[in-house]
MDAnalysis code that builds the backbone (N, CA, C; Angstrom):
import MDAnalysis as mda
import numpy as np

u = mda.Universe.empty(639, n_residues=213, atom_resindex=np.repeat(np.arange(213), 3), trajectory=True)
u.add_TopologyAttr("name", ["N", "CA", "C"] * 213)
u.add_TopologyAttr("resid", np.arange(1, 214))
u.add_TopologyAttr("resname", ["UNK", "UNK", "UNK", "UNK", "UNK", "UNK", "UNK", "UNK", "UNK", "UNK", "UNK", "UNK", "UNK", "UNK", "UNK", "UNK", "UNK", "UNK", "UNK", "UNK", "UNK", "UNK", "UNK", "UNK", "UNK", "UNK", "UNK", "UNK", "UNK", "UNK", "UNK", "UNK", "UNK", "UNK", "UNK", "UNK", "UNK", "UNK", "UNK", "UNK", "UNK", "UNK", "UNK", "UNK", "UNK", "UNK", "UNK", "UNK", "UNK", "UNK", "UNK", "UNK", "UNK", "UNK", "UNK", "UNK", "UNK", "UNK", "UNK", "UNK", "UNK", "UNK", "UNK", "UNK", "UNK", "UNK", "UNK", "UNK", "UNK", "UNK", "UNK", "UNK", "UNK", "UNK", "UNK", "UNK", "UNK", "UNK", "UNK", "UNK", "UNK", "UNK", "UNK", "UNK", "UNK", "UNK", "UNK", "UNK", "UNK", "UNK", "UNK", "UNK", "UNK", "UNK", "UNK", "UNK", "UNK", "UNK", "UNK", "UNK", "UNK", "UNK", "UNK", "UNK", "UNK", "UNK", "UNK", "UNK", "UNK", "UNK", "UNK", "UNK", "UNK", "UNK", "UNK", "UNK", "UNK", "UNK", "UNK", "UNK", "UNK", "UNK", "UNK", "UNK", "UNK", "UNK", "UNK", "UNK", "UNK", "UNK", "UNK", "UNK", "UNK", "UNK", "UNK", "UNK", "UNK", "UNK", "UNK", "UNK", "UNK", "UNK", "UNK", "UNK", "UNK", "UNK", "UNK", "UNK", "UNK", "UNK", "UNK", "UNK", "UNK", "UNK", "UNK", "UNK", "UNK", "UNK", "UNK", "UNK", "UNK", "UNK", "UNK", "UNK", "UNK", "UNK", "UNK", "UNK", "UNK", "UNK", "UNK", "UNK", "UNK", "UNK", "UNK", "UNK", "UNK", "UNK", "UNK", "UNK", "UNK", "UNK", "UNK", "UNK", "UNK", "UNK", "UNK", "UNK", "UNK", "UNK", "UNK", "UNK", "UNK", "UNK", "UNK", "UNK", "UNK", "UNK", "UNK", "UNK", "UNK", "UNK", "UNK", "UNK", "UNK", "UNK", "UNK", "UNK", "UNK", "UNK", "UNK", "UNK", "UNK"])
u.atoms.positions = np.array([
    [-80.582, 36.085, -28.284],
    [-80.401, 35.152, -27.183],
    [-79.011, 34.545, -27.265],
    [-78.103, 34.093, -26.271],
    [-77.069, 33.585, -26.054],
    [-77.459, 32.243, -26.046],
    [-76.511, 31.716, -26.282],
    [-76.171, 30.574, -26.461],
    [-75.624, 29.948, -25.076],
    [-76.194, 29.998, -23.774],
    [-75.426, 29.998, -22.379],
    [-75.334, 28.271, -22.294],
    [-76.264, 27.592, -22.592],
    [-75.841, 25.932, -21.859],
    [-75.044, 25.437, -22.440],
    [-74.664, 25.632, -23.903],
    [-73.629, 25.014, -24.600],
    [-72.223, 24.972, -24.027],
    [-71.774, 26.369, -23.628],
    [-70.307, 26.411, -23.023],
    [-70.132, 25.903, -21.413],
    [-69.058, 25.579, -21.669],
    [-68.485, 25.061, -20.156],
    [-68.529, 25.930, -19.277],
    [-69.213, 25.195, -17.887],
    [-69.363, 26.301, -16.935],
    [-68.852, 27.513, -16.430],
    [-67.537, 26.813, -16.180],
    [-66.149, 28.266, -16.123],
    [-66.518, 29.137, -17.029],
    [-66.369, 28.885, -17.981],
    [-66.641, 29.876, -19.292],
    [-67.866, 30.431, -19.747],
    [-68.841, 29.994, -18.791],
    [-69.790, 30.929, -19.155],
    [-70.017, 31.321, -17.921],
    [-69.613, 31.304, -16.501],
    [-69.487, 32.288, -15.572],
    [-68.821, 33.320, -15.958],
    [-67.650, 33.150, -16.729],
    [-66.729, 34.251, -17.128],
    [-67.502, 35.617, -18.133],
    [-68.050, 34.146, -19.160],
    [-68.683, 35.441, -20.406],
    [-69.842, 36.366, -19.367],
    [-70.355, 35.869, -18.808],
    [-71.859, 36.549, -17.899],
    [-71.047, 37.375, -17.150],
    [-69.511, 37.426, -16.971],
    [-69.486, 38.334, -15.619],
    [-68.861, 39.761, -16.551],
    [-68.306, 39.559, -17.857],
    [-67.902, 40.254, -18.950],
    [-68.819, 42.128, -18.661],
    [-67.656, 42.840, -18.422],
    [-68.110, 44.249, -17.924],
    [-68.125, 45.170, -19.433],
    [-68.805, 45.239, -20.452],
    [-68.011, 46.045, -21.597],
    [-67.811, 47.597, -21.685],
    [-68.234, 48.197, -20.404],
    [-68.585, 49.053, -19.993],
    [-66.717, 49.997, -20.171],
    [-66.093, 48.516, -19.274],
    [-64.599, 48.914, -19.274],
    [-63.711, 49.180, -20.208],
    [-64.882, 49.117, -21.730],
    [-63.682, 49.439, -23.146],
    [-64.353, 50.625, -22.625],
    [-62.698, 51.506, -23.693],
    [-62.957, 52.694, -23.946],
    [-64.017, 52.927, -24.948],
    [-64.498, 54.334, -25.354],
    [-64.555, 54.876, -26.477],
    [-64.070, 54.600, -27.754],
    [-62.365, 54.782, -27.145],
    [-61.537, 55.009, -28.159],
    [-61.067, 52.855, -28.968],
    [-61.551, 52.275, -28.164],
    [-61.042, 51.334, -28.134],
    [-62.049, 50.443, -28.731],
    [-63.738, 50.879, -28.751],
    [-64.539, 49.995, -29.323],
    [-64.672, 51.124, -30.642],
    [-63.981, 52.125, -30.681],
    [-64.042, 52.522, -32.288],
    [-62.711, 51.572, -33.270],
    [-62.082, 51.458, -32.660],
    [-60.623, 50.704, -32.904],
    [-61.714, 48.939, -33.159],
    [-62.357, 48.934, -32.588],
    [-63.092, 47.551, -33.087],
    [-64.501, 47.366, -34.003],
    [-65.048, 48.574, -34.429],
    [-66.199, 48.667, -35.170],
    [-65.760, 48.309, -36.688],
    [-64.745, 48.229, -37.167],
    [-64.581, 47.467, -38.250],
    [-64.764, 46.172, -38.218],
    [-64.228, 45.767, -37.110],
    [-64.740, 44.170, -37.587],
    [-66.225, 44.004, -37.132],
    [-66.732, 44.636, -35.929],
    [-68.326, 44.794, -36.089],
    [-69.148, 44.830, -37.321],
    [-68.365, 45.580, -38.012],
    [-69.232, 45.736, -39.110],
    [-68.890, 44.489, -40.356],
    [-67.755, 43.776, -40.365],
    [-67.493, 43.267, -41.277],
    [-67.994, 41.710, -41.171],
    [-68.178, 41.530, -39.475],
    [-68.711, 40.078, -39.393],
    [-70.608, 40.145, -39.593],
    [-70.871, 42.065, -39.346],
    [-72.305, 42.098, -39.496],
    [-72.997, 42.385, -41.057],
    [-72.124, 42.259, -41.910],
    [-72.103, 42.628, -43.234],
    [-72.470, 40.812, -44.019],
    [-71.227, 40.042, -43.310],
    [-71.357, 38.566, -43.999],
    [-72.575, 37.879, -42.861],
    [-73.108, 38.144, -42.166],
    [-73.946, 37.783, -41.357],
    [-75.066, 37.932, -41.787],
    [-75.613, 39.379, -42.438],
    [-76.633, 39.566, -43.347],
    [-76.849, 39.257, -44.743],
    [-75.651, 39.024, -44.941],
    [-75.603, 38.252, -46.351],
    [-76.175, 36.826, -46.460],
    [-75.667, 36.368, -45.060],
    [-75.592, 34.674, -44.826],
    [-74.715, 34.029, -45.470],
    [-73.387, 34.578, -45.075],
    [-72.114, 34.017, -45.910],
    [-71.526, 33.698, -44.784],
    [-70.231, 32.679, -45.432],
    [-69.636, 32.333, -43.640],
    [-68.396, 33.475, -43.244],
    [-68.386, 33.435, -42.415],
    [-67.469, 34.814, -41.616],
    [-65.593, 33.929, -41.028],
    [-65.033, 34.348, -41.970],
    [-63.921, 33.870, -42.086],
    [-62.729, 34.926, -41.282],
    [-62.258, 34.786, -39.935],
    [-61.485, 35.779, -39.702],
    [-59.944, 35.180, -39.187],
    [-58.962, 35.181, -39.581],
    [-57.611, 34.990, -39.627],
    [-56.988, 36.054, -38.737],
    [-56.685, 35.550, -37.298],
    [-55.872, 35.920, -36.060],
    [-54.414, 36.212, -36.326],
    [-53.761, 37.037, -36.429],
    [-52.426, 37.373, -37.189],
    [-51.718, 38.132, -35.995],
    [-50.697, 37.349, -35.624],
    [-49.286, 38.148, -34.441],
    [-47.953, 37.520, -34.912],
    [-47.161, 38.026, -34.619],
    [-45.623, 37.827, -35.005],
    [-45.507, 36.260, -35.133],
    [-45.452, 35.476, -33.935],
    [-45.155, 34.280, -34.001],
    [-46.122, 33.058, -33.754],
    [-47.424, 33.803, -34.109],
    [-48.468, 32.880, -33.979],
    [-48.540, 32.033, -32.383],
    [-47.931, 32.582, -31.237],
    [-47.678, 31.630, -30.282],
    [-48.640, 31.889, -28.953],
    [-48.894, 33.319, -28.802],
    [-49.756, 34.048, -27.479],
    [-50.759, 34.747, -28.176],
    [-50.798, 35.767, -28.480],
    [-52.273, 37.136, -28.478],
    [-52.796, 36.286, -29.525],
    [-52.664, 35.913, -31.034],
    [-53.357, 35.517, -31.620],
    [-54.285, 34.108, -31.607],
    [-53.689, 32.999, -30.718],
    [-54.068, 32.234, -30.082],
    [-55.075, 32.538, -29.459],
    [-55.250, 33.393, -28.194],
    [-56.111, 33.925, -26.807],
    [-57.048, 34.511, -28.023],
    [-56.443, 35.287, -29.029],
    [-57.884, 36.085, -30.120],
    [-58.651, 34.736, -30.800],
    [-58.354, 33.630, -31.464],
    [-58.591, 32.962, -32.204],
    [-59.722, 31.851, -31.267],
    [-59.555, 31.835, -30.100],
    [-60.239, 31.134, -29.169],
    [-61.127, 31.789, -28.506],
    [-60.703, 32.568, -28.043],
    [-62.355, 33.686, -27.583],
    [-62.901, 34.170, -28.565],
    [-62.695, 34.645, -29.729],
    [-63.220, 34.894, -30.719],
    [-64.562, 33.804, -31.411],
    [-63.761, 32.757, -31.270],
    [-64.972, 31.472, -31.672],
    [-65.749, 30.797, -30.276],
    [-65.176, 31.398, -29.259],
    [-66.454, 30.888, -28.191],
    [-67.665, 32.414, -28.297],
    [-67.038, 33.334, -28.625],
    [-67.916, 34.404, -28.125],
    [-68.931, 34.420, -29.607],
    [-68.522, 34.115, -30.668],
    [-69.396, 33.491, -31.844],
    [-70.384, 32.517, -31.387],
    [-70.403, 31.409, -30.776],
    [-70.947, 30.327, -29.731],
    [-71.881, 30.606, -29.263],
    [-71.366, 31.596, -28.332],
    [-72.360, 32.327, -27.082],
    [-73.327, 33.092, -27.967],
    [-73.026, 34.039, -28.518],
    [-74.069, 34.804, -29.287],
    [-74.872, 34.364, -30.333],
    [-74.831, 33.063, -30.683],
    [-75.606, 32.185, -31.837],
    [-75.101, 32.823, -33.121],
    [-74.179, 33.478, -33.217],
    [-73.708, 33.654, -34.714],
    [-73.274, 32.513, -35.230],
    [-74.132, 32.072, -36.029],
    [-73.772, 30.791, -37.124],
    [-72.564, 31.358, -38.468],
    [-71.743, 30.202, -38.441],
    [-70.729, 30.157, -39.740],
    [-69.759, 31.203, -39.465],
    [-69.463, 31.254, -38.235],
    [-68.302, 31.659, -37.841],
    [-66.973, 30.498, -37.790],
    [-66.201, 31.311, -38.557],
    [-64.612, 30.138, -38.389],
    [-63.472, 30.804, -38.146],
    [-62.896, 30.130, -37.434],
    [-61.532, 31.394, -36.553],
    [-60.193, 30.741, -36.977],
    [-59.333, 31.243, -37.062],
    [-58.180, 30.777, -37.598],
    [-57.110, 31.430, -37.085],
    [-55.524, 31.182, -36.727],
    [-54.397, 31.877, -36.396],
    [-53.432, 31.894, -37.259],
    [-52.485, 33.020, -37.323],
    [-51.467, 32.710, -37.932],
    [-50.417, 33.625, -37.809],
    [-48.858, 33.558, -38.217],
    [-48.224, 34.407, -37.922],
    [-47.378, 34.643, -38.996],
    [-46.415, 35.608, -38.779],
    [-45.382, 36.115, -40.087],
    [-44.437, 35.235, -39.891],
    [-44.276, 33.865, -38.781],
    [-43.574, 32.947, -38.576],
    [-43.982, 32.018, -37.550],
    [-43.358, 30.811, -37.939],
    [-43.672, 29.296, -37.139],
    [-42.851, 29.444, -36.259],
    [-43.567, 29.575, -35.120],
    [-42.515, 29.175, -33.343],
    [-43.555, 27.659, -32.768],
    [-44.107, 27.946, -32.246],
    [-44.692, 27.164, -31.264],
    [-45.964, 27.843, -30.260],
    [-46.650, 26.970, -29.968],
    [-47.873, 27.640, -29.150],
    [-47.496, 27.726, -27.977],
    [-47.238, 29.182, -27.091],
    [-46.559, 28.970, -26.027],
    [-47.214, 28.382, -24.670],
    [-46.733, 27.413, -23.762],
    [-47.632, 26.326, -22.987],
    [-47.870, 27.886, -21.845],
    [-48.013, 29.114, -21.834],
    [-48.319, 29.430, -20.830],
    [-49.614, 29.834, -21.198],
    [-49.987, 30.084, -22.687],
    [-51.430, 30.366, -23.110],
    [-52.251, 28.948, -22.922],
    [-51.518, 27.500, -23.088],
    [-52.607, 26.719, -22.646],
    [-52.819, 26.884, -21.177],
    [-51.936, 26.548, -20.460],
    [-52.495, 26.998, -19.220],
    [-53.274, 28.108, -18.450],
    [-53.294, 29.325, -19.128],
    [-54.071, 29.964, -19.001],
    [-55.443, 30.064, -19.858],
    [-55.778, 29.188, -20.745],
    [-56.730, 28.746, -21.181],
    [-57.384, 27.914, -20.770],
    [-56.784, 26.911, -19.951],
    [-57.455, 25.870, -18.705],
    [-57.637, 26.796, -17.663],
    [-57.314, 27.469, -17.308],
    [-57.704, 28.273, -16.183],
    [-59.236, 28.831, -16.323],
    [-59.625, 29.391, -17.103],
    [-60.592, 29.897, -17.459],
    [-61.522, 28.883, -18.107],
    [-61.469, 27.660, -17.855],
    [-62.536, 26.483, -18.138],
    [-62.308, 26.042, -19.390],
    [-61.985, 26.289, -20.145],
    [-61.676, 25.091, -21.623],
    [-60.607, 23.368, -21.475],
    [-60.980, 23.124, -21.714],
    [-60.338, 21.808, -21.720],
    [-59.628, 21.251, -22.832],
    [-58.509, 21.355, -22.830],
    [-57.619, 20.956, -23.747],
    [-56.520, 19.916, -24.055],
    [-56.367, 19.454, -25.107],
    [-56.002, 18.010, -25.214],
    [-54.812, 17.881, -26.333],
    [-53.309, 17.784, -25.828],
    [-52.243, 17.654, -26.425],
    [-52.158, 16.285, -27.505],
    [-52.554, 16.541, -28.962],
    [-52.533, 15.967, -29.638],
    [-51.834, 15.490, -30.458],
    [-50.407, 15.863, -30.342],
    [-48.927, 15.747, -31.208],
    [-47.752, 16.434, -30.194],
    [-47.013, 15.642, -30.277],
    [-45.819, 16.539, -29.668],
    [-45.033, 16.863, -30.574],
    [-43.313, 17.124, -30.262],
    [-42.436, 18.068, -31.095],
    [-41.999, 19.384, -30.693],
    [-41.477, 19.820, -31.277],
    [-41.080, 21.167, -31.485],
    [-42.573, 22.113, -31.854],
    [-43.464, 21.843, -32.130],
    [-44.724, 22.802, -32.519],
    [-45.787, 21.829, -31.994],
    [-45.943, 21.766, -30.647],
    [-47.008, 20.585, -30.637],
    [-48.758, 21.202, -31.121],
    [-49.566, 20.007, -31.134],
    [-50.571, 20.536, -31.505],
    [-51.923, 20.367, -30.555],
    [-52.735, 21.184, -30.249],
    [-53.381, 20.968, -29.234],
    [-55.168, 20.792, -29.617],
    [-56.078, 19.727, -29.151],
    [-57.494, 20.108, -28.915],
    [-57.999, 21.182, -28.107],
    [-58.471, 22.012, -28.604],
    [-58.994, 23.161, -27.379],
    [-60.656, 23.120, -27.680],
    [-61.599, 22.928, -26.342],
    [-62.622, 22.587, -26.527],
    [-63.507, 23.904, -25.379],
    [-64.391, 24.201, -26.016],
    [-65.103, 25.156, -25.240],
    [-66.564, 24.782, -24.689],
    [-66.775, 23.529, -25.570],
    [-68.276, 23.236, -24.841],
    [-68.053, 21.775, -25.707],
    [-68.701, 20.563, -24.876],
    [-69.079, 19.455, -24.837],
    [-69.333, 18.814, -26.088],
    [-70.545, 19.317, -26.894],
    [-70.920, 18.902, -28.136],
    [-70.215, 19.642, -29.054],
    [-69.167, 20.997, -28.915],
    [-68.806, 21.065, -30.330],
    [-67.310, 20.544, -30.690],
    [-67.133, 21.121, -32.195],
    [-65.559, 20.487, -32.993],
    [-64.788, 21.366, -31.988],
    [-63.424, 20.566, -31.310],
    [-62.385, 21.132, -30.694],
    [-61.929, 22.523, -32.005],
    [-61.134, 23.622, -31.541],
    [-60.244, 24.696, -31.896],
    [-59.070, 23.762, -32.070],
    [-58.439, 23.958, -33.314],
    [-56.945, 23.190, -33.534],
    [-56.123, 23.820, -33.153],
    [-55.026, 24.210, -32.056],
    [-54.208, 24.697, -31.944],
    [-52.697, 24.700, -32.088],
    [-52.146, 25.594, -33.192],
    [-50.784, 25.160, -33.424],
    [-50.228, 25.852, -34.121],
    [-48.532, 26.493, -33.898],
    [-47.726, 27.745, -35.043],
    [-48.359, 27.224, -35.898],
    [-48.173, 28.729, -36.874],
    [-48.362, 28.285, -38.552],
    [-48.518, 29.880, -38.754],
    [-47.941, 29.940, -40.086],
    [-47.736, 31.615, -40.759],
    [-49.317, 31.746, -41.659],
    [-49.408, 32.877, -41.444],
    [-50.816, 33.005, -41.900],
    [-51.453, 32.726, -43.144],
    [-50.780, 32.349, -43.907],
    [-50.780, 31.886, -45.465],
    [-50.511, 30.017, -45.386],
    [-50.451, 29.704, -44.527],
    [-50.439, 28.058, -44.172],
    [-51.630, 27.214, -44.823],
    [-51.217, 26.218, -45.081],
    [-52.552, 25.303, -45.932],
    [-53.689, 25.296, -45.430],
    [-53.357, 25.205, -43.578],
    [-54.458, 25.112, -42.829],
    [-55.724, 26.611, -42.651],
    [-55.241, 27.390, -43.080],
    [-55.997, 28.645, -43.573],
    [-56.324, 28.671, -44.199],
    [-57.823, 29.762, -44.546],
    [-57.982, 30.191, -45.449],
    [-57.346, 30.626, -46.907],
    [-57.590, 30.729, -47.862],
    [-56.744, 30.943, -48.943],
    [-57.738, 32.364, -49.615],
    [-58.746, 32.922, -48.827],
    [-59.457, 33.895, -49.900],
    [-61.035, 34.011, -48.668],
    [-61.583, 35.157, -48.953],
    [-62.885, 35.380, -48.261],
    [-63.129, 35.440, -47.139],
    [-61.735, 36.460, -45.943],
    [-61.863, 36.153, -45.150],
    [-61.241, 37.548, -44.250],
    [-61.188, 37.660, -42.953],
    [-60.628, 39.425, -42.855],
    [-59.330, 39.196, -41.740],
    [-58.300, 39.601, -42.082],
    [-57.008, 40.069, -41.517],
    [-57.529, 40.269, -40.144],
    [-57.215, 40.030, -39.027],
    [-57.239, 40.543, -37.641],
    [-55.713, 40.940, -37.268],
    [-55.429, 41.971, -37.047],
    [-53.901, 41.921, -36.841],
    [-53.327, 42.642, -35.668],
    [-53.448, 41.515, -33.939],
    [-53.270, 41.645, -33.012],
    [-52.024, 42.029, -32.566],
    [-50.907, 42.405, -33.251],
    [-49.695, 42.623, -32.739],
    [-49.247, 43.502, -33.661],
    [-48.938, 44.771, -32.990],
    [-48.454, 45.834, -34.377],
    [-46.982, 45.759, -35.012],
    [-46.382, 44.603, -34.727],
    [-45.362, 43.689, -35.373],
    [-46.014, 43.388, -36.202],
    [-46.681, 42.322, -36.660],
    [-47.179, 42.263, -37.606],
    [-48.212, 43.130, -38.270],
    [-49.028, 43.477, -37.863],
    [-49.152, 44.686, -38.781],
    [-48.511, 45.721, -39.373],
    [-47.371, 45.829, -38.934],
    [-46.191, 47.246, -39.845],
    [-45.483, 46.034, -40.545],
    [-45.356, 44.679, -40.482],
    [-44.532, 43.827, -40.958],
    [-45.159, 43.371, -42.249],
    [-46.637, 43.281, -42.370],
    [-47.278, 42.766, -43.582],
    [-47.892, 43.913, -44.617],
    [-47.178, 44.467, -44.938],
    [-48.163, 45.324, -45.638],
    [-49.195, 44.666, -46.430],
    [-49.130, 43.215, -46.797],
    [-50.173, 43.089, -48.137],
    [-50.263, 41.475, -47.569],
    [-51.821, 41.029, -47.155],
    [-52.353, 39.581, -46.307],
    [-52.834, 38.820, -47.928],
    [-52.430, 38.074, -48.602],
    [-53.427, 37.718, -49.497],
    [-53.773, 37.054, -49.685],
    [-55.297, 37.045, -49.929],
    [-56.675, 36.660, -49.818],
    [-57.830, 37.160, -49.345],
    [-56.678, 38.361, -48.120],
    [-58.000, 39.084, -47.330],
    [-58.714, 39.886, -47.893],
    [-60.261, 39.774, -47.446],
    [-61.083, 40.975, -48.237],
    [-61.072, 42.239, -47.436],
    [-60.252, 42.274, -46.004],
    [-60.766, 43.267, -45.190],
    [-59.521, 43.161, -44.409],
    [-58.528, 44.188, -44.031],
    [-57.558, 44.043, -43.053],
    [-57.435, 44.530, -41.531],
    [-57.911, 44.300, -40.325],
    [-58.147, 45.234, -39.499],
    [-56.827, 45.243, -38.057],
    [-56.552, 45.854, -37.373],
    [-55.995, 45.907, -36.949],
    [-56.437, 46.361, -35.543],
    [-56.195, 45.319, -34.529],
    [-57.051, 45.535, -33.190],
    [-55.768, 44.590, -32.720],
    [-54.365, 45.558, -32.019],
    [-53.404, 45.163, -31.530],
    [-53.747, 44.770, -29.987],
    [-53.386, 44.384, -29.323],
    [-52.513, 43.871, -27.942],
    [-51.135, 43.926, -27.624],
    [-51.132, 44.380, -26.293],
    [-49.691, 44.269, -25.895],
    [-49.279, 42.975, -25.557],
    [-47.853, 42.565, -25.488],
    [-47.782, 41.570, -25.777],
    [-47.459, 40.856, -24.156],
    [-48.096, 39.934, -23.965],
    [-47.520, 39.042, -22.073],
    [-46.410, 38.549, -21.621],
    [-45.543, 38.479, -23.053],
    [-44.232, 37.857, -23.172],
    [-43.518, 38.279, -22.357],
    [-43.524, 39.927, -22.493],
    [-42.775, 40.981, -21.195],
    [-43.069, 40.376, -20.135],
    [-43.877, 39.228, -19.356],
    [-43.682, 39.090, -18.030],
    [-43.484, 37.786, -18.198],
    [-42.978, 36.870, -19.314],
    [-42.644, 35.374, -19.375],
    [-41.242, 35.438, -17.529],
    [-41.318, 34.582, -17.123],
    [-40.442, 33.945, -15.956],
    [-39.974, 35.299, -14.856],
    [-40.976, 35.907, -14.799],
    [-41.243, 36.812, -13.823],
    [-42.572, 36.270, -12.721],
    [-42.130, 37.027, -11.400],
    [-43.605, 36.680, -10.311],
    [-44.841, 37.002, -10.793],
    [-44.912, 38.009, -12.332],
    [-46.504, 38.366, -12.507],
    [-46.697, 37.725, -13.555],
    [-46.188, 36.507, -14.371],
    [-46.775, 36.156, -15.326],
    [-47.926, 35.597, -15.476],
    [-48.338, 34.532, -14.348],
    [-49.275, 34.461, -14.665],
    [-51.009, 35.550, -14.615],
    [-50.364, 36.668, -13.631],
    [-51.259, 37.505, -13.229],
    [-51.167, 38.376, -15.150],
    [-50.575, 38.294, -15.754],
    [-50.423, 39.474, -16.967],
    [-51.014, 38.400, -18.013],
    [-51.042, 37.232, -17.829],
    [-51.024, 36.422, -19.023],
    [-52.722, 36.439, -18.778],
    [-53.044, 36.141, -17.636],
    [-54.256, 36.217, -17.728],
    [-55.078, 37.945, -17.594],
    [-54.439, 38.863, -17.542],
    [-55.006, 40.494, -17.780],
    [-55.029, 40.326, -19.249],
    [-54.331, 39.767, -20.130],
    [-54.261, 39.701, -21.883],
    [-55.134, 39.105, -21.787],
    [-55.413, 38.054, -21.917],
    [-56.842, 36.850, -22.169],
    [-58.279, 37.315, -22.070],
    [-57.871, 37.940, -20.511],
    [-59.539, 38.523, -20.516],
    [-59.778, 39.459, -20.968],
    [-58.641, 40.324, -21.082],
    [-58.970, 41.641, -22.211],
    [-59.811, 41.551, -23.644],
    [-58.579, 40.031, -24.300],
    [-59.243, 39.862, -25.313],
    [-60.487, 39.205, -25.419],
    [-61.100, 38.647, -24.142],
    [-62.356, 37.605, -24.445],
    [-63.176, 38.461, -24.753],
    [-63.007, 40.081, -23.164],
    [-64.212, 41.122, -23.359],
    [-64.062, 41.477, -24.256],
    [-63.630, 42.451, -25.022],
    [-63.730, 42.393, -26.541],
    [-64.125, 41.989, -27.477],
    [-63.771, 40.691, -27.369],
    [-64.612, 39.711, -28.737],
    [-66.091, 39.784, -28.317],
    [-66.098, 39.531, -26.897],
    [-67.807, 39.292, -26.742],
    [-68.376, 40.338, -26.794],
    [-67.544, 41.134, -27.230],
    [-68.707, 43.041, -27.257],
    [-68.632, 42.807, -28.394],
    [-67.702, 42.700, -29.296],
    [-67.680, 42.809, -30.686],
    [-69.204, 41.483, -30.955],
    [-69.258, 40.699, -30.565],
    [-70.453, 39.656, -30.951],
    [-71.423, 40.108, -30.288],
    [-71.449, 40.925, -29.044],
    [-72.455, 41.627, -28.712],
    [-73.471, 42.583, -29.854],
    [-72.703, 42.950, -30.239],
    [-72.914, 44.083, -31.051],
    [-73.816, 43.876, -32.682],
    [-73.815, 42.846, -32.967],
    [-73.939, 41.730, -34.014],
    [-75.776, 42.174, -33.975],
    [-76.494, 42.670, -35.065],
    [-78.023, 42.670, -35.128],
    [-78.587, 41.781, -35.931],
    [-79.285, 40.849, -35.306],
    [-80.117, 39.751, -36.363],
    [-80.903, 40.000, -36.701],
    [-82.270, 41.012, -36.289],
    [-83.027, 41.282, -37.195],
    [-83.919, 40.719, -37.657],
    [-84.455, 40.160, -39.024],
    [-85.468, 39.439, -39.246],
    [-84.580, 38.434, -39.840],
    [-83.167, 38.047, -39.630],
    [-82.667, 36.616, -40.140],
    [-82.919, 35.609, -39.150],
    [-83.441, 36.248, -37.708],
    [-83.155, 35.045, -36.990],
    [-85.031, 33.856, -36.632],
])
């Protein structure tokens, strides 16, 4: 059973309208590792630790790190924790918050600066998503027990060795940047987002509870 009243309306019109039909083949084999790795600590009843990894921590790993933990939400997978990070500190770029308000989350600028930091909230009663640069080895991460996601094949040819991770996977995106201050950005920024939401929510689709639940 889903978890449907918890999330914000937008966002769960969105997850319900979610086609997974539209991955490839080739593209939900490219994601059965982490299927299997969040369905491995799931049957264990361990918590499922997964670290969002792109060049500058600022777009794809963001959009992964946030649909990733609503689509955990939706599907009642308990002890899921999502995390971002990059091979360097830029900044969270303001066109992913805005396209994260677009799609119903509500979010709340909590520091300014040069790296501001943001509340990102997906449903009413739970802990906001912290949003903000940081290299993937940052305090605010994990330090051990947890699996590499590595959305940008910049960083993945850039890291050969994540440590702490027990599992390294690599489920790239192209990047939206290519249409930053062009007429289609916001039309591309949001083709990335929902790419990655469907995804995550097939990947949590996919998730068998069995006699744990």
């Amino acid at each position: 059973m889903s978890n449907q009243n918890a999330l914000y309306s937008k966002i769960l019109s969105l997850a319900q309208s979610f086609d997974f039909t539209v991955i490839s083949k080739g593209r939900k084999d490219i994601l059965q590792p982490l299927v299997g790795f969040i369905q491995q600590k799931f049957e264990q009843q361990q918590e499922i630790r997964l670290n969002l990894i792109c060049t500058h921590n600022s777009r794809r790993s963001h959009l992964a790190q946030v649909w990733t933990q609503t689509a955990a939400h939706y599907y009642n997978i308990n002890n899921v924790f999502c995390y971002s990070g990059g091979t360097e500190t830029t900044a969270l770029y303001p066109k992913i918050i805005e396209t994260l308000e677009g799609s119903g989350f509500k979010i709340k600028k909590i520091s300014e600066g040069n790296n501001p930091v943001y509340a990102i909230k997906f449903s009413e009663n739970e802990s906001p998503i912290i949003g903000f640069s940081k290299t993937y080895n940052d305090d605010f991460n994990p330090e051990s027990e947890f699996a590499a996601i590595m959305t940008c094949s910049q960083a993945d040819g850039g890291c050969p060795f994540i440590s702490g991770a027990e599992k390294r996977i690599a489920v790239t995106y192209d990047d939206p940047k290519a249409f930053d201050n062009t007429p289609q950005e916001t039309e591309k920024y949001n083709v990335r987002s929902l790419q990655i939401a469907t995804e995550m929510f097939y990947v949590f689709s996919q998730i068998k509870k069995g006699s744990l639940m």
